[in-house]
VMD Tcl script that draws the C-alpha trace (Angstrom):
set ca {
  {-13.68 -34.06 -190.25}
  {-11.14 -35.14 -192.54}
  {-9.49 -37.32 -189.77}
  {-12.66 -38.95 -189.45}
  {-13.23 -39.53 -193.24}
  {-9.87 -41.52 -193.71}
  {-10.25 -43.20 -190.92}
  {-13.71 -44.74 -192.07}
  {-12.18 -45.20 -195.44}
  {-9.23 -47.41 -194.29}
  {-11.55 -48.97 -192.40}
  {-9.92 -47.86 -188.69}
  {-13.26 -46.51 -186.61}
  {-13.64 -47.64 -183.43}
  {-17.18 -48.83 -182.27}
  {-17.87 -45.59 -180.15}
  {-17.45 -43.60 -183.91}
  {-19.85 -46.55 -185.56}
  {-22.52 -45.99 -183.39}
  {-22.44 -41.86 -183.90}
  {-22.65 -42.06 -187.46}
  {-25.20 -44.40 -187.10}
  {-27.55 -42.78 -184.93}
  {-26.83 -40.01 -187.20}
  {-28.07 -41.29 -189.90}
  {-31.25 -42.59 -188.20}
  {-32.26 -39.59 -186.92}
  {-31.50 -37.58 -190.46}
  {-33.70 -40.08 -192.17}
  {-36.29 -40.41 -189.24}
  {-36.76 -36.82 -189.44}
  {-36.41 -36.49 -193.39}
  {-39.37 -39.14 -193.38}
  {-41.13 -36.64 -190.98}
  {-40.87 -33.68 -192.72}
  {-41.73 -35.28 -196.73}
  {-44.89 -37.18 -194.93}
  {-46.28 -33.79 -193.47}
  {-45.95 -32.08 -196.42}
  {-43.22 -29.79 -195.70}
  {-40.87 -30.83 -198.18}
  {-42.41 -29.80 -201.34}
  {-40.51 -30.51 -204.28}
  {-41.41 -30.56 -207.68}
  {-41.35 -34.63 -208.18}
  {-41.15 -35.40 -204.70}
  {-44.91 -34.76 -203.60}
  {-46.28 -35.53 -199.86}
  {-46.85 -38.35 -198.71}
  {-50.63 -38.09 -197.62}
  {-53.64 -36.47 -200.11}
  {-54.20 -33.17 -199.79}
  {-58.40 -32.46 -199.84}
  {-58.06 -30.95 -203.11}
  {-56.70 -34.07 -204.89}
  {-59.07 -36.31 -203.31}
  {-61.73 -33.89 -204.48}
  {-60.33 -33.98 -208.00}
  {-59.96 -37.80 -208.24}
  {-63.57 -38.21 -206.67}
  {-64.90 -35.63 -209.49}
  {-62.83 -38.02 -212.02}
  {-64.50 -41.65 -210.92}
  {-67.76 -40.05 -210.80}
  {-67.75 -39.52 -214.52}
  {-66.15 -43.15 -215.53}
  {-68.97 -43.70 -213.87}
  {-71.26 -41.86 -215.52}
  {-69.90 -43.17 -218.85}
  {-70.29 -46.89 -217.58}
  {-73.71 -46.87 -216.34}
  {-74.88 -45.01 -219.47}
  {-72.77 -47.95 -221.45}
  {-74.61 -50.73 -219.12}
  {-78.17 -48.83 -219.95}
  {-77.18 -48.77 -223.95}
  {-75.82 -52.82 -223.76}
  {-79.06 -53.23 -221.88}
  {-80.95 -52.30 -224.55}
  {-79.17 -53.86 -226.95}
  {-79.38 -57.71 -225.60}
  {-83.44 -56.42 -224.68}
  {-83.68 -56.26 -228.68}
  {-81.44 -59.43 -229.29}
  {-83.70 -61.78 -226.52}
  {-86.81 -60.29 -228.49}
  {-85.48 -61.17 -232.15}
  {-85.07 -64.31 -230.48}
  {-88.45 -64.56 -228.90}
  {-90.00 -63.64 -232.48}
  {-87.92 -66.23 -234.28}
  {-88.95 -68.80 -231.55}
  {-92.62 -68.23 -231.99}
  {-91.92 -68.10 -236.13}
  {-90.43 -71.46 -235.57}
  {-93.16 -72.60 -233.07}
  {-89.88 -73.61 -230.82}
  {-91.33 -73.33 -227.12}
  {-88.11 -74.73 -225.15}
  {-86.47 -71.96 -227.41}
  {-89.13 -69.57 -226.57}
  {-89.57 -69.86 -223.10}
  {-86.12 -69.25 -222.84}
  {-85.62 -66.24 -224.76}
  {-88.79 -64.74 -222.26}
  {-86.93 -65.36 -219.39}
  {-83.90 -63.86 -220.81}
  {-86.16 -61.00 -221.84}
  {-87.58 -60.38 -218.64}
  {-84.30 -60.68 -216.82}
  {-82.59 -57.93 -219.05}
  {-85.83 -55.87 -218.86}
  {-85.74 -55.79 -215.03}
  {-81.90 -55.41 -215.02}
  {-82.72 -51.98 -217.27}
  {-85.54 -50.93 -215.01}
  {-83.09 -51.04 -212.39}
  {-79.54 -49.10 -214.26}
  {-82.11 -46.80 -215.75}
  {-85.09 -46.34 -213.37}
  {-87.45 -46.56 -216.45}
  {-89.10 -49.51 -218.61}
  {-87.18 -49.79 -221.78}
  {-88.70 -50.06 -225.25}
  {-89.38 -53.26 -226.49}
  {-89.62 -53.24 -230.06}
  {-92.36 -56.11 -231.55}
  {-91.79 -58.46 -234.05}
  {-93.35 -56.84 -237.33}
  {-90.94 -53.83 -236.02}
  {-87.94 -56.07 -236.50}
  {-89.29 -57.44 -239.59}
  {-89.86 -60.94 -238.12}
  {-93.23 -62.27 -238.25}
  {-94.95 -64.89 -239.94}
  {-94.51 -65.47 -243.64}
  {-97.95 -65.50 -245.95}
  {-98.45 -68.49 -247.89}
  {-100.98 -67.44 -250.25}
  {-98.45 -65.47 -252.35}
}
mol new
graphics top color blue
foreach p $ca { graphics top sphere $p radius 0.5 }
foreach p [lrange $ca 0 end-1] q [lrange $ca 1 end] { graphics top cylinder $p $q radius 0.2 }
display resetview
């Protein structure tokens, strides 16, 4: 063995020895590859390389509650732009702005349906005199 190391380091190996540490070396990492990607080379760090059921079941429990949290965000953001397209609406109709209006309907009615949909339920729309938008008295 030692014959063989100084003879690689000085660089005198003849094409025979090449190809046996070569092949070698293949089959050590070949099999090496073999054994980490079945999963029988467990080492802290050095984890399989396919997902075990368990993981998958613990990532799958994970995304379902992002997305939990998202679609109760989308339902709340919902509801939010409902009340802005309805301040809107009521400031149209205070105005007596119909382009403006008829706009801020359509809006409404798309975010309404788009929170029927996330939610599975019509969502409160509050009226004007609720947001403290209405028409002002001129009498005094």
């Amino acid at each position: 063995m030692k014959e063989l190391f100084w003879t690689w380091v000085n660089g005198e190996m003849t094409p025979e020895q090449w190809r046996v540490i070569f092949r070698f070396c293949f089959v050590f990492f070949v099999s090496v590859h073999i054994i980490w990607s079945g999963g029988y080379f467990q080492v802290p760090g050095f984890p399989s390389g396919f997902a075990f059921a368990e993981d998958v079941q613990e990532v799958k429990g994970e995304i379902d509650e992002v997305a939990e949290e998202v679609h109760s965000l989308k339902t709340v953001l919902l509801r939010k732009d409902i009340e802005l397209a309805q301040q809107r609406v009521c400031q149209a109709a205070v105005d007596g702005n119909s382009p403006a209006m008829r706009y801020s309907v359509e809006l409404r009615n798309e975010l309404t349906r788009d929170f029927r949909e996330a939610a599975g339920r019509q969502p409160l729309i509050p009226t004007c005199e609720e947001l403290g938008i209405g028409y002002e008295d001129d009498d005094g």
